[in-house]
NUVEX-434030 format. One line per 8 residues: number of its first residue (from 0); for each residue x, y, z of N, C-alpha, C, CB. Coordinates in steps of 0.05 Angstrom, whole numbers. Glycine has a CB too. Example, Ala and Ser with C-alpha at 12.3 -4.5 7.8 and 13.67 -1.06 7.14 Angstrom:
// residues 2
0> 264/-114/156/246/-90/156/264/-66/156/226/-89/181 | 257/-45/142/273/-21/143/258/1/157/282/-12/114
END
This chain:
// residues 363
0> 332/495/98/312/482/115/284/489/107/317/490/145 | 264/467/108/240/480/103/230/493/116/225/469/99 | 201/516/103/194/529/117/179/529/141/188/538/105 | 158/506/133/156/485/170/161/481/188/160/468/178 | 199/470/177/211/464/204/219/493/218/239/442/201 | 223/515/200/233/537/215/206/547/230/249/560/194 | 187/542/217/164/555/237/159/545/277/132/543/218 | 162/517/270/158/496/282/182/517/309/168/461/262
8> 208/501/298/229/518/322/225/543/322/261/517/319 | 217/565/313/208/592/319/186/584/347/193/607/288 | 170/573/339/146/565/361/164/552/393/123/534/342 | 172/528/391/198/526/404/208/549/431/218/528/378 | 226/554/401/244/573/419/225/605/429/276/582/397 | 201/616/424/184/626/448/179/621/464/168/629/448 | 166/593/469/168/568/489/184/578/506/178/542/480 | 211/569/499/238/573/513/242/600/525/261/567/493
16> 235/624/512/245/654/524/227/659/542/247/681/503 | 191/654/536/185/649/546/179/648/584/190/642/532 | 202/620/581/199/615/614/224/623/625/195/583/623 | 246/632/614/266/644/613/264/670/622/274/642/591 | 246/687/610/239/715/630/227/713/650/224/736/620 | 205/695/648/190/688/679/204/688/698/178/663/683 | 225/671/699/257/667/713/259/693/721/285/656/693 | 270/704/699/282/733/707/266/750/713/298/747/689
24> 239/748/719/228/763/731/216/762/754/218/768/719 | 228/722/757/223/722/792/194/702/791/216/764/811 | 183/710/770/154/688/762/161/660/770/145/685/725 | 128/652/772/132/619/766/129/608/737/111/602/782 | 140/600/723/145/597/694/121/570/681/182/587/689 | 102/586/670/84/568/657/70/561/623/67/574/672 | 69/529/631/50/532/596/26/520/603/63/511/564 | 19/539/583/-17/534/563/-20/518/548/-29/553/543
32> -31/497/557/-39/469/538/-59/475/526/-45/442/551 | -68/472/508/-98/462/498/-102/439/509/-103/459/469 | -129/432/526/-144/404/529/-146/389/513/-166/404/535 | -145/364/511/-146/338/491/-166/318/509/-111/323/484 | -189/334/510/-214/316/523/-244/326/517/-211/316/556 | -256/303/524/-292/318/513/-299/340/527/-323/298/520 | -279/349/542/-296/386/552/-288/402/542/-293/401/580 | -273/403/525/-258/420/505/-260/414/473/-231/419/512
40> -277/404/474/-292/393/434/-310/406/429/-308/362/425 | -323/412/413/-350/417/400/-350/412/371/-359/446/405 | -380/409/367/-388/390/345/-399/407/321/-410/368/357 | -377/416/307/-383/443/288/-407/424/272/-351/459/264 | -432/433/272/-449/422/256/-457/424/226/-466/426/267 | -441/454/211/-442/458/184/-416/441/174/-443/492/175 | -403/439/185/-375/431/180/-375/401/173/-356/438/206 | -390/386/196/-390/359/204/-364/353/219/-393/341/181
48> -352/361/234/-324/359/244/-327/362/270/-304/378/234 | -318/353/290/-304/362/318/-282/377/315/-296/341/335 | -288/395/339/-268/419/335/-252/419/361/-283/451/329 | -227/428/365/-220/434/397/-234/458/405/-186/439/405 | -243/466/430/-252/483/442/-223/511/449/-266/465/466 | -231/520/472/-209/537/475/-199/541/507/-218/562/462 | -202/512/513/-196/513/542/-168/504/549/-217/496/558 | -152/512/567/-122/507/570/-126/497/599/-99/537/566
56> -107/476/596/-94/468/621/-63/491/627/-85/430/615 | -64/491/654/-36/503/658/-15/488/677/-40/531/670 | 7/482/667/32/466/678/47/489/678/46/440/661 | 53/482/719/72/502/722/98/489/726/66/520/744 | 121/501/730/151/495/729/157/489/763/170/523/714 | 153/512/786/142/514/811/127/495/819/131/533/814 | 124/470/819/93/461/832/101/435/829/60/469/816 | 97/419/858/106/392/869/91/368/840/88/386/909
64> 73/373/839/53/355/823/58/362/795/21/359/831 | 66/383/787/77/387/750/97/389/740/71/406/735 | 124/395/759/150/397/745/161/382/735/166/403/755 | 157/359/744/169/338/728/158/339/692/160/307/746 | 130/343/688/127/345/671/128/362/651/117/338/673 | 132/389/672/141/408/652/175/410/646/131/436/661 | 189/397/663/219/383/656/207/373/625/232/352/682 | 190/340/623/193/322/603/190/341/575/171/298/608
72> 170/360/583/156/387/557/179/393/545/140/421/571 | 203/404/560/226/416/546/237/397/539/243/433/559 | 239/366/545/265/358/547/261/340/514/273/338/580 | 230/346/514/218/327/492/229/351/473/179/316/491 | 222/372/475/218/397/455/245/400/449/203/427/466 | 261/396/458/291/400/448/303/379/433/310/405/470 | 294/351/439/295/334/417/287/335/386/284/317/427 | 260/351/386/253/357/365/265/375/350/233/360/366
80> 266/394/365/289/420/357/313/401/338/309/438/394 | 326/383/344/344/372/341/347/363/311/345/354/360 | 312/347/310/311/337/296/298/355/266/301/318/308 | 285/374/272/278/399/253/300/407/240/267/423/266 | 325/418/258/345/426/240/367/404/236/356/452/251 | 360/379/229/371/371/222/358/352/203/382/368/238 | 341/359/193/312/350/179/314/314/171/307/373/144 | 319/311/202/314/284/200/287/276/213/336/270/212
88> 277/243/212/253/238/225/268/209/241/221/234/202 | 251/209/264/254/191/274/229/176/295/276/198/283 | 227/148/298/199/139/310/195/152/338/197/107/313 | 172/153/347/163/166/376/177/141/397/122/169/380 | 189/120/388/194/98/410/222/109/411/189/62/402 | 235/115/393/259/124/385/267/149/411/256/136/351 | 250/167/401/257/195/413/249/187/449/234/225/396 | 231/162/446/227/154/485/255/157/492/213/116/497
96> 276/145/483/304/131/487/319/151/484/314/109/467 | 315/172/468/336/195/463/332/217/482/334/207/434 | 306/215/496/301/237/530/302/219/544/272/255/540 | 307/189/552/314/180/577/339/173/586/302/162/580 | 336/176/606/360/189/621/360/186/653/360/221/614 | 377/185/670/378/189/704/385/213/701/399/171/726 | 372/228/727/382/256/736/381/251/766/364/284/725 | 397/270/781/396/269/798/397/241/820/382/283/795
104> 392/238/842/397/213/851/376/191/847/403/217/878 | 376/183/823/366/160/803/341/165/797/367/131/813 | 336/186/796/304/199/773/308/199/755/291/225/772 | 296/181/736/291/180/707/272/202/697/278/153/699 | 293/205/673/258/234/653/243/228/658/245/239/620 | 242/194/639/223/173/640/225/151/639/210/173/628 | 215/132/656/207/105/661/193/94/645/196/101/680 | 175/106/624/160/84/603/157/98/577/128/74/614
112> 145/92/551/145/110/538/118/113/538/159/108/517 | 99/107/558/70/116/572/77/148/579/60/93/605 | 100/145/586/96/180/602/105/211/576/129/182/636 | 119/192/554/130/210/534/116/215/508/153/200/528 | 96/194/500/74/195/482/59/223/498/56/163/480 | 45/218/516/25/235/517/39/267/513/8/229/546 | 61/273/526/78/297/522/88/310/493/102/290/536 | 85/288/476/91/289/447/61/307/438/96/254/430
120> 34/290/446/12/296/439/5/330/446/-5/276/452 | 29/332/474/25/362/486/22/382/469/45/370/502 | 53/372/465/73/396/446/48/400/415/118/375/433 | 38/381/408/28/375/387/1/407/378/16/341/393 | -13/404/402/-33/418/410/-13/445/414/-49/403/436 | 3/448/427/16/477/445/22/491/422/46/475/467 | 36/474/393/53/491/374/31/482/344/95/479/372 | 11/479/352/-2/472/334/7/455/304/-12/495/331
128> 20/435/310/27/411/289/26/390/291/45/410/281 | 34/376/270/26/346/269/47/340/280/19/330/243 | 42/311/295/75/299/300/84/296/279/81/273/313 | 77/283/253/95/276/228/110/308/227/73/266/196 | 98/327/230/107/359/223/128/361/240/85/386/228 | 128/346/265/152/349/286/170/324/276/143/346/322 | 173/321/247/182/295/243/187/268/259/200/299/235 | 162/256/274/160/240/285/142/216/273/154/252/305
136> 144/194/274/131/164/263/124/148/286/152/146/245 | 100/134/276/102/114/291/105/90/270/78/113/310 | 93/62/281/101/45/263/79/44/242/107/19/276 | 83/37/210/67/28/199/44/9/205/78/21/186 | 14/18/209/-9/6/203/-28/14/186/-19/3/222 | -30/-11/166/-54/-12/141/-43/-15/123/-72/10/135 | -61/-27/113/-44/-36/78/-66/-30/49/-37/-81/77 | -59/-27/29/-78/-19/7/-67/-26/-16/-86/10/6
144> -96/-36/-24/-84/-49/-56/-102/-37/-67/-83/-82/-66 | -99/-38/-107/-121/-17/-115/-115/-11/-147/-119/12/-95 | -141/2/-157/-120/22/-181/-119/45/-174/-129/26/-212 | -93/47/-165/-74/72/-160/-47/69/-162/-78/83/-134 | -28/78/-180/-5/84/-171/7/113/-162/7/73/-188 | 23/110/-144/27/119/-126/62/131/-127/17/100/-106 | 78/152/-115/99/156/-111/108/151/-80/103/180/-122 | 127/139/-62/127/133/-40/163/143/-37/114/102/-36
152> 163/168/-34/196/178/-26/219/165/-48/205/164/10 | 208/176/-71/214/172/-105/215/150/-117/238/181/-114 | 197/129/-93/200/99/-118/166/100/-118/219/58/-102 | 159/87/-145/140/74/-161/124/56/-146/152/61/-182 | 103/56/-135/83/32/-130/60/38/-136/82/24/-104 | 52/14/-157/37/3/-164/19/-17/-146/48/-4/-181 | -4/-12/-142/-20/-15/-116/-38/-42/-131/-40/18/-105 | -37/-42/-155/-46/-61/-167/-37/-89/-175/-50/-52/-182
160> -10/-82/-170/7/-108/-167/27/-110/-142/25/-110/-192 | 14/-118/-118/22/-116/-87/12/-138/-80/12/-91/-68 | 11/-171/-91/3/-191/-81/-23/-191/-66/21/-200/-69 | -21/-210/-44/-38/-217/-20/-35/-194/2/-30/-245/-7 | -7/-180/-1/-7/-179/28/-10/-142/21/25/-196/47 | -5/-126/0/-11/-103/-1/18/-73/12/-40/-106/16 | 5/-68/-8/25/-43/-2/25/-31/33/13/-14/-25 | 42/-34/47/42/-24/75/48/16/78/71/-46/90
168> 20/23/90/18/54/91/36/62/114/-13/65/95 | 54/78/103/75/85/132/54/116/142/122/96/119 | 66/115/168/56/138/186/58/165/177/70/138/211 | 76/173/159/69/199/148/66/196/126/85/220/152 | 46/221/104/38/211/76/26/226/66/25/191/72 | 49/256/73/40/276/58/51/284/39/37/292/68 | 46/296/22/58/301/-6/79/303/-16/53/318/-15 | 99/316/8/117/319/-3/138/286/2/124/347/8
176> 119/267/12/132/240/17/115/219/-6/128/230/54 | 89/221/0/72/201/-22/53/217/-41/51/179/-6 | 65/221/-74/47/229/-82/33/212/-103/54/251/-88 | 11/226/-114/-6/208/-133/-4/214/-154/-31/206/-130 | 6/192/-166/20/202/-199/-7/187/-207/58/188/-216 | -25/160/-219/-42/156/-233/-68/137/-227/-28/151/-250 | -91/150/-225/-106/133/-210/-138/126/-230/-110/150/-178 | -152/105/-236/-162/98/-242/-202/95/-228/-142/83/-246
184> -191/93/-195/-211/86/-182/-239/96/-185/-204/89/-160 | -259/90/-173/-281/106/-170/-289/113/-137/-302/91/-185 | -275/91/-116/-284/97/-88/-255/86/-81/-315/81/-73 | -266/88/-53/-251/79/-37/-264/70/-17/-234/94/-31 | -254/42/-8/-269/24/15/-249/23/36/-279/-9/5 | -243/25/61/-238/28/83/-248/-2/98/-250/54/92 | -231/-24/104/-241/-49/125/-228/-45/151/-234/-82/114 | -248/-50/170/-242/-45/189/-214/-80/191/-274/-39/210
192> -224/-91/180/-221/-123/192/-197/-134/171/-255/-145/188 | -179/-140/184/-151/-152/162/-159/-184/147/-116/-159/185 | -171/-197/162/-188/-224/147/-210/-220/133/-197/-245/166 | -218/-205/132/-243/-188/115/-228/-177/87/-258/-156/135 | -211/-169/99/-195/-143/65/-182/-165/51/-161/-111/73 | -174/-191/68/-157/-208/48/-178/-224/45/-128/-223/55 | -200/-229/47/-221/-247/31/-223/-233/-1/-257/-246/48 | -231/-200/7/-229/-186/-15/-214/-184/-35/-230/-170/-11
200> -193/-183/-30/-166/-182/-53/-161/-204/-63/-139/-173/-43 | -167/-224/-42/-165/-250/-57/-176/-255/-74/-169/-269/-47 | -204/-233/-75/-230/-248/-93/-229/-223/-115/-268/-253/-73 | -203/-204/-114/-199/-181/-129/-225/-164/-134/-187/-189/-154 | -241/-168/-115/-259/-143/-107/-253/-118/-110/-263/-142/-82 | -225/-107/-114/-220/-70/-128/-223/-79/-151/-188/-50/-126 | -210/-102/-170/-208/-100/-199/-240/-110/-205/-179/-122/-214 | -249/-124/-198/-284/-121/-218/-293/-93/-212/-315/-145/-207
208> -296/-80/-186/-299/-55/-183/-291/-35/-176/-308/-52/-176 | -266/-32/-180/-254/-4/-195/-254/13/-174/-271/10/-223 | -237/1/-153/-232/16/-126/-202/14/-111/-255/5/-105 | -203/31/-92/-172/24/-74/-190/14/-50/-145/58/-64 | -173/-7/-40/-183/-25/-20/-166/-18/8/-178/-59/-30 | -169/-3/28/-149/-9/59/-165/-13/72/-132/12/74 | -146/-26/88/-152/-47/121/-138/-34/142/-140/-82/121 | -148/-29/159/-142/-6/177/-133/-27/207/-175/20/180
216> -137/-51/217/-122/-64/228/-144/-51/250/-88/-62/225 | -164/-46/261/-182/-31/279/-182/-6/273/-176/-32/306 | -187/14/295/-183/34/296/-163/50/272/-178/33/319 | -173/57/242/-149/77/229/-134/86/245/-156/100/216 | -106/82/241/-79/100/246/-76/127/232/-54/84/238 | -65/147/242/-65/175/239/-58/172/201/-37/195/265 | -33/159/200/-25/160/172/-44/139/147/6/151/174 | -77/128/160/-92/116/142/-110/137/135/-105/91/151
224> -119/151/161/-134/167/163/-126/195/146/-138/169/190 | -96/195/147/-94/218/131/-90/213/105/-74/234/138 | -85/196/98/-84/184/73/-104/185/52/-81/159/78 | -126/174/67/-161/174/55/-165/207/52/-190/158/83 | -167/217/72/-173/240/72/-161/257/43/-164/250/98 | -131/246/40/-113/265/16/-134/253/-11/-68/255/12 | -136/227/-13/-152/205/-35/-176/225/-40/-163/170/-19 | -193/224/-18/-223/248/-20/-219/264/-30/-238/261/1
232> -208/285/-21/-194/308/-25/-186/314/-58/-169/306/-7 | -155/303/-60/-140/310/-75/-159/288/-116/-104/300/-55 | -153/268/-108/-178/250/-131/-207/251/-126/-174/216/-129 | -214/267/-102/-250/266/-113/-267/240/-109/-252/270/-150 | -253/227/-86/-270/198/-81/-280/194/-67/-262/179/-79 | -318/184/-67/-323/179/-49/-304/156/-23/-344/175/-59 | -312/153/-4/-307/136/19/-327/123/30/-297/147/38 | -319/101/32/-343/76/41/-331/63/60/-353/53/19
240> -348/55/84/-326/44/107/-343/16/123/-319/75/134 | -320/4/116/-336/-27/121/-338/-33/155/-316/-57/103 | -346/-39/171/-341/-41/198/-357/-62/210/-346/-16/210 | -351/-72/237/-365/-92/256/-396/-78/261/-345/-95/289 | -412/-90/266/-435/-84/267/-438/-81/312/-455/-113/246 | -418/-61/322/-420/-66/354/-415/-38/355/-399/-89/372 | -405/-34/384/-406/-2/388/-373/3/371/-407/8/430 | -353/-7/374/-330/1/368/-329/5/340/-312/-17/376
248> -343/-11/326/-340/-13/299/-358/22/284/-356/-49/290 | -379/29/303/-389/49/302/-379/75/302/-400/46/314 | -355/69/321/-341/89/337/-313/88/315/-336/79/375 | -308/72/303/-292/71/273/-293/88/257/-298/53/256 | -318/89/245/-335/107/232/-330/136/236/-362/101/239 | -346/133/263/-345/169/271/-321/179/271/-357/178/300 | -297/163/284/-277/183/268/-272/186/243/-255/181/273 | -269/164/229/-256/170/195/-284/199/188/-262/128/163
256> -306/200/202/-329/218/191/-323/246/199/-359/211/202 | -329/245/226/-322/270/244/-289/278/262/-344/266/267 | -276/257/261/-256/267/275/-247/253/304/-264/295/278 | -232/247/317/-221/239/340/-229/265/365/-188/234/333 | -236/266/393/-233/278/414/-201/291/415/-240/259/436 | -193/264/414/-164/275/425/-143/286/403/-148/250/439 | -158/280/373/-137/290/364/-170/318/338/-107/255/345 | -179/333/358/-199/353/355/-184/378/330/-208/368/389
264> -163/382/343/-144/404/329/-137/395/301/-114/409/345 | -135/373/294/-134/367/271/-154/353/250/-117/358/272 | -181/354/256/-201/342/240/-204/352/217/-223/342/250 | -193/379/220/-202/386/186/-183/381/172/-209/415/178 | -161/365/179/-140/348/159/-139/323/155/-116/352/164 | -160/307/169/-164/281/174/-194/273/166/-157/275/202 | -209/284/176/-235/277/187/-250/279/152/-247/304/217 | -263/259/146/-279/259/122/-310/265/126/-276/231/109
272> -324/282/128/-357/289/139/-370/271/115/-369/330/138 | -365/264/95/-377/257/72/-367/219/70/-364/280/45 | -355/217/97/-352/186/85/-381/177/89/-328/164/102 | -387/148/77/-409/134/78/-405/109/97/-416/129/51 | -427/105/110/-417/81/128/-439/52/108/-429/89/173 | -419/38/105/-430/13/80/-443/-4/100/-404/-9/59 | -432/-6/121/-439/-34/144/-419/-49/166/-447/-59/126 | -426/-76/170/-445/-88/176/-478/-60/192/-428/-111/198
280> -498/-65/186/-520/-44/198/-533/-62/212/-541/-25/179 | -548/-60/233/-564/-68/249/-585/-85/238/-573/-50/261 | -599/-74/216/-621/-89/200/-604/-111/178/-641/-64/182 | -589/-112/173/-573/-129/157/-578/-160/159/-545/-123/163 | -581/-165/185/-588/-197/202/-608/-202/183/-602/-199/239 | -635/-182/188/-649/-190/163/-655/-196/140/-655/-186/160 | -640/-170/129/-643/-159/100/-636/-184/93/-625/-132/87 | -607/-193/93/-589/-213/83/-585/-254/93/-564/-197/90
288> -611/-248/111/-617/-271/122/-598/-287/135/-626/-285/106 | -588/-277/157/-560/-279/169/-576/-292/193/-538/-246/174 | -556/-324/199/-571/-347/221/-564/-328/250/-551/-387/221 | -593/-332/264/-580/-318/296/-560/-331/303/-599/-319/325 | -553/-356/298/-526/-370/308/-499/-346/305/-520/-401/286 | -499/-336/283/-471/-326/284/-471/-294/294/-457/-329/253 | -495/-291/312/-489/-263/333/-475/-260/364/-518/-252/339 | -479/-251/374/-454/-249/402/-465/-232/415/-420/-238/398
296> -474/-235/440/-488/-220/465/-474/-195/468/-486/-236/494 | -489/-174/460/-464/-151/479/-452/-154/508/-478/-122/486 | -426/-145/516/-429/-151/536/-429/-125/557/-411/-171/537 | -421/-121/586/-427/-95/594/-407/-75/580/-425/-93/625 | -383/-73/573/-367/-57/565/-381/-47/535/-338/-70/566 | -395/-64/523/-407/-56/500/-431/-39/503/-412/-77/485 | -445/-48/524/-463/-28/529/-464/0/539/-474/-37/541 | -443/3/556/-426/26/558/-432/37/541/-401/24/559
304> -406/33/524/-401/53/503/-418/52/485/-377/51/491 | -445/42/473/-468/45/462/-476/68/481/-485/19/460 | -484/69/498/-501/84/516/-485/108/511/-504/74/547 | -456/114/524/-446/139/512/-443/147/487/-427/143/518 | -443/149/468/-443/145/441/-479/156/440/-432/111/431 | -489/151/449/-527/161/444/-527/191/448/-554/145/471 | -502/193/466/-506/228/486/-489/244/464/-486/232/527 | -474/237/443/-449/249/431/-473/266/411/-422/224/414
312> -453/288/393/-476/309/390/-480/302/354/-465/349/402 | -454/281/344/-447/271/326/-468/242/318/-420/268/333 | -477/237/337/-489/211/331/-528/221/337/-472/182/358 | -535/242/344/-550/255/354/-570/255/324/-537/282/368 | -566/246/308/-588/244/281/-611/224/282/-574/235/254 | -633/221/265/-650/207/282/-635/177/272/-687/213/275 | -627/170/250/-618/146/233/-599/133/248/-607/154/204 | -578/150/261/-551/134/287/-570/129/304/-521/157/307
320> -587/148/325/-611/139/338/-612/113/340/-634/146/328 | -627/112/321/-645/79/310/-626/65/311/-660/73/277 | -606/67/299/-588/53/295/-564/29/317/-579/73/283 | -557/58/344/-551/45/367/-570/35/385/-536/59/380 | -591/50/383/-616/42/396/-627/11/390/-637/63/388 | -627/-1/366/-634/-22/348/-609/-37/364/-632/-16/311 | -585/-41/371/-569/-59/374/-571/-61/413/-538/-49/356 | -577/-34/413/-574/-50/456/-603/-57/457/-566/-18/493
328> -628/-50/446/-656/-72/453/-652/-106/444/-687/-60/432 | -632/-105/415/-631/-133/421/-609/-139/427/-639/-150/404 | -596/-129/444/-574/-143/461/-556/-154/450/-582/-162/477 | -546/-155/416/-532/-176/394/-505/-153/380/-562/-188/362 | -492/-165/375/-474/-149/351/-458/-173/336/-449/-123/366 | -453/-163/315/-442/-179/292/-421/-173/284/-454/-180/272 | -399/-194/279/-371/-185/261/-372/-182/238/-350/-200/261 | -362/-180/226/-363/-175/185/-355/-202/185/-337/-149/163
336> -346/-218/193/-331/-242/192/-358/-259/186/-312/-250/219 | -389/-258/199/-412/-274/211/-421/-280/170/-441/-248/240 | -412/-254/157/-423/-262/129/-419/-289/117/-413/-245/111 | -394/-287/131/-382/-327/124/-402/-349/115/-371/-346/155 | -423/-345/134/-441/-365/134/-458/-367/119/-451/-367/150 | -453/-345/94/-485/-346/76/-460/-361/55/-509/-305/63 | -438/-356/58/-412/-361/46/-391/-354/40/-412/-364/35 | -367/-364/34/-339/-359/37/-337/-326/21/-319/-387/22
344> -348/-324/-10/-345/-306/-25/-376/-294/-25/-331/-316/-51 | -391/-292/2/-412/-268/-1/-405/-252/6/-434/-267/7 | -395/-244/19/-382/-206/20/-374/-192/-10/-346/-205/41 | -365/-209/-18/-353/-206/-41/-367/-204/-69/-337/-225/-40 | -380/-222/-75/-403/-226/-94/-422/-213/-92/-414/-248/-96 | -435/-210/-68/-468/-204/-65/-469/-187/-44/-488/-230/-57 | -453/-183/-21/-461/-163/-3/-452/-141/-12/-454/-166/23 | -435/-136/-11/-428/-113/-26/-430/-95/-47/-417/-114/-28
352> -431/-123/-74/-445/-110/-96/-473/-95/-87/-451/-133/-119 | -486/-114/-77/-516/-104/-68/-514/-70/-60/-528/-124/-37 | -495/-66/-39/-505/-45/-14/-493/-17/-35/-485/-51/26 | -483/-22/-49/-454/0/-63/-480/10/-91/-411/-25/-81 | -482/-10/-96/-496/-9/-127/-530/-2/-123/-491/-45/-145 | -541/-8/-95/-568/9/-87/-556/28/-66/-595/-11/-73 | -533/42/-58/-533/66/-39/-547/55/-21/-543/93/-48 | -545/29/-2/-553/21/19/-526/37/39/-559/-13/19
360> -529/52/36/-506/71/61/-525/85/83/-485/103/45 | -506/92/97/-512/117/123/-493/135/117/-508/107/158 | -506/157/123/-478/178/118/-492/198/144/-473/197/76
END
């Protein structure tokens, strides 16, 4: 068995003795969560990373309002157990089905797999690992084409010959599953937008410039995000990250840069401080003579989260400043899609060449 998984159930089964003496000692039997919220982050500033803090929630075993969930804690944690020594993996929708169950006079573990995700995320934080480390998946999101070939659980892909539609990044994609046997690139571009990345590939935008191309489908998934990160890392590449010109598309960014809130405990295996943000930017309307026709009113939910996003300690430079500040005075945000209109292949031809080849970035 690997050494991982034995660590992993070592962690576990403390857990387990644990609340087991509490018992026998008449205690009320409890765990120490780490928080997975902004009161428990901080914004390591040499680092560039969000960090978890060191504040615990406590779920007791005793107590009308937590047992149930400290039931789901074990009932999840013994699944995994299951699955460690038996060094298999299986999806998080999977393992919903393998702890649900009736007990008692018709109480379910669980009723949705709303109530068993977040408990997965628990354990995640409590025993300090990744879900992939608890051999857990979710489904594949993102795809990448490129010069790189690649090893993917001992077969050969060639990222350079993956059609239209691209090599599909599964949820775990660590070494000892995808490694990098031969790579050519010089960056790596990150699209937020799946009709954006296939304008690109169509127009073989990696092969004139000598890059790996992924499309992250919104928000990067844990296994894009870790992916890039291994790319930086392990080949030495910069990261360039193409995004909507609104708050979300902003908020894209800051994680692939700094890291997720909720997933704080692991930024320094994810989180890139050195990516570059390429665009859409605020001044761009101009630069690139982009018709007001193809902008879009913020609306209140956008302003929101602009406004919060001003207070974060990450965006707190004067250049983000300007930057969100520049988009709620004029009330506008832009898709990457709006480039359309200068033409079908200007993203491709001219915006990009432009912004890459003068270091029109933010970082």
């Amino acid at each position: 068995m690997k050494r991982k998984n034995h660590e992993i159930l070592n962690k576990i089964k403390d857990l387990a003795n644990e609340t087991l003496e509490a018992v026998k000692r008449g205690d009320n039997p409890v765990m120490r969560i780490p928080m997975r919220s902004l009161r428990n982050v901080e914004f390591d500033v040499e680092q560039g990373l969000i960090r978890m803090g060191d504040r615990y929630q406590e779920r007791f075993f005793f107590h009308q309002g937590m047992a149930k969930k400290f039931m789901q804690s074990f009932l999840v944690a013994s699944a995994i157990m299951e699955l460690l020594e038996a060094d298999k993996t299986t999806s998080i929708r999977d393992l919903f089905y393998m702890t649900k169950h009736t007990i008692g006079k018709g109480e379910n573990t669980f009723d949705d797999q709303s109530e068993s995700d977040p408990i997965i995320e628990d354990l995640e934080v409590t025993l300090k690992a990744l879900r992939e480390e608890l051999h857990l998946f979710a489904s594949n999101r993102g795809t990448m084409v490129g010069n790189i070939t690649l090893v993917d659980a001992g077969d050969t892909i060639d990222c350079r010959r993956q059609g239209s539609g691209g090599w599909g990044i599964p949820s775990i994609v660590e070494p000892d599953v995808i490694k990098f046997k031969r790579s050519e690139a010089d960056f790596v571009l990150l699209v937020e937008k799946d009709a954006v990345w296939r304008r690109l590939n169509e127009d073989k935008f990696w092969k004139k410039y000598n890059c790996i191309m992924i499309q992250s489908q919104g928000q990067p998934s844990r296994g894009v995000r870790r992916l890039i990160r291994r790319l930086h890392d392990e080949l030495e590449l910069p990261v360039y990250v193409l995004v909507d010109n609104d708050p979300w598309g902003l908020y894209i960014y800051s994680v692939v840069k700094q890291g997720s809130i909720n997933l704080a405990y692991e930024s320094v295996r994810m989180a890139i401080p050195h990516a570059r943000f390429l665009g859409l930017a605020f001044d761009d309307r101009e630069r690139f003579e982009l018709p007001h026709e193809v902008t879009i009113a913020l609306n209140d939910k956008d302003v929101k989260r602009a406004k919060e996003m001003l207070s974060y300690p990450w965006f707190k430079k004067k250049h983000w400043q300007k930057e969100i500040k520049g988009m709620l005075d004029s009330g506008l945000k832009l898709e990457l899609e709006a480039l359309s209109a200068r033409g079908i292949t200007f993203i491709s031809h001219e915006y990009l060449p432009e912004k890459i080849n003068n270091s029109m970035y933010l970082s």
